[in-house]
C-alpha positions as CSV (number, residue, x, y, z in Angstrom):
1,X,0.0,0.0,0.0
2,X,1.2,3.9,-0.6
3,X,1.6,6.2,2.0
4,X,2.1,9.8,1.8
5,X,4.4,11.1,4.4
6,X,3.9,15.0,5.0
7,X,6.4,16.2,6.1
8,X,6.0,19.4,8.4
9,X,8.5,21.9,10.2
10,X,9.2,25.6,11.2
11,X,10.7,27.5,8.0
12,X,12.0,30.0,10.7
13,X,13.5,27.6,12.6
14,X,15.3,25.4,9.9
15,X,16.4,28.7,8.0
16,X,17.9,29.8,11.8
17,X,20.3,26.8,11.7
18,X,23.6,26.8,10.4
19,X,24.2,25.8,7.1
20,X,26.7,22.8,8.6
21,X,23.4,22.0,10.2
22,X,21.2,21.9,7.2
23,X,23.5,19.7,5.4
24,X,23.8,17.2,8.0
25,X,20.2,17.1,8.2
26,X,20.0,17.1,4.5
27,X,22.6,14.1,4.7
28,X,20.3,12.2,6.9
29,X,17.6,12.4,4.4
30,X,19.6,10.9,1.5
31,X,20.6,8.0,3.5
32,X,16.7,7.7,4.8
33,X,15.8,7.7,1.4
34,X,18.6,5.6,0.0
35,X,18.3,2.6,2.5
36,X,14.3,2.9,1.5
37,X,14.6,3.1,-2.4
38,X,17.6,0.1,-1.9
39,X,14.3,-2.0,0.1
40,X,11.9,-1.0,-2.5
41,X,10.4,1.4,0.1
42,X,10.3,4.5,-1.7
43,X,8.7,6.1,-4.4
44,X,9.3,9.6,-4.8
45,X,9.6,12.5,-2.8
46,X,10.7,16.2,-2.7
47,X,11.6,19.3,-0.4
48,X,9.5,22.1,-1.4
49,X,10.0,25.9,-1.4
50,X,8.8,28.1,1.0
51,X,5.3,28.3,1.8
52,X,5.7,32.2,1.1
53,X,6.1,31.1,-3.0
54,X,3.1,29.2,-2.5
55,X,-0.2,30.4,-4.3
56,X,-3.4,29.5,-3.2
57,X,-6.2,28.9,-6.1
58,X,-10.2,28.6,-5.3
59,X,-12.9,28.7,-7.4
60,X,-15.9,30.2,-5.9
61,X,-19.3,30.7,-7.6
62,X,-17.8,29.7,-10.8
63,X,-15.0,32.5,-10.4
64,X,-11.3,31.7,-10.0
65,X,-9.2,33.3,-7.2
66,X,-5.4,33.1,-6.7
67,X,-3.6,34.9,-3.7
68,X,0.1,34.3,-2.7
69,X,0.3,31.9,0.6
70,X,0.5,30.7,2.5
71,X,-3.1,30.5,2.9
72,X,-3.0,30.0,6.8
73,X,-0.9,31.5,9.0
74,X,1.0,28.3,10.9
75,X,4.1,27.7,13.0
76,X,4.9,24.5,10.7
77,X,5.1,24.6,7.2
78,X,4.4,21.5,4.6
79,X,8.0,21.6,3.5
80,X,7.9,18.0,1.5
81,X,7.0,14.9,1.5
82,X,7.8,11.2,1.2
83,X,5.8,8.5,-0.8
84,X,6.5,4.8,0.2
85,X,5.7,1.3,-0.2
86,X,5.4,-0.4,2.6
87,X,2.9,-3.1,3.9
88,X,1.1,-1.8,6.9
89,X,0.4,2.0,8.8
90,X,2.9,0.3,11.0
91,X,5.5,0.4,9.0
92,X,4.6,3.8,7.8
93,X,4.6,5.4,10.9
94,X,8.3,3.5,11.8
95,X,9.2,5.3,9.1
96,X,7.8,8.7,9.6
97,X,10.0,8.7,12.9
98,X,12.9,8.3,11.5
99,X,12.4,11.3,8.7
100,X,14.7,14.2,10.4
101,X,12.0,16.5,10.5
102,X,10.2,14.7,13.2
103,X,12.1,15.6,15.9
104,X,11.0,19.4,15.6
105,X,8.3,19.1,13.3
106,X,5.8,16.7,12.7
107,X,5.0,13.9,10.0
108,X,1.6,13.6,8.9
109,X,0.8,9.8,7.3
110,X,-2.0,9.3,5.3
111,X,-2.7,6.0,3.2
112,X,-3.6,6.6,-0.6
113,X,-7.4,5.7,-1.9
């Protein structure tokens, strides 16, 4: 089964660490996603730019709206995400905790329809 792993954190906070400290977090995140792909875990999945490049499109009453996000004001961000192939939510979830972001951020895992 797919699982989408949302991956939430500060953009303040991350952008407040050192860049020695991005990378190392960056380098835990290709070996995550290395050991998954090399176990036929993983999918795809992507870091995303700020939330402040977002744009936020809604059609009401037949007319289009766009505005520049984010759309809510939050202290965590959706700054990427993770798509595996794993078995169970179990399994999902073990992996959720290990994504670097989860220690100050959270992981949101949802199972595809």
């Amino acid at each position: 089964m797919k699982y989408m792993l949302l991956i939430y954190h500060d953009e303040r906070q991350f952008m407040g660490l050192t860049e020695d400290e991005r990378q190392e977090i960056y380098r835990e995140y290709r070996a995550l996603r290395e050991e998954l792909t090399n176990n036929g875990k993983f999918v795809t999945g992507s870091q995303l730019q700020p939330a402040s490049s977002a744009r936020v499109i809604s059609v009401r009453n037949g007319k289009e709206m766009a505005t520049d996000g984010p759309f809510a004001e939050t202290k965590a961000q959706l700054g990427g995400y993770f798509l595996g192939e794993v078995e169970t939510l179990s399994e999902a979830e073990e992996i959720a905790a290990r994504i670097p972001s989860a220690r100050s951020g959270t992981v949101e895992v949802r199972a595809l329809a």
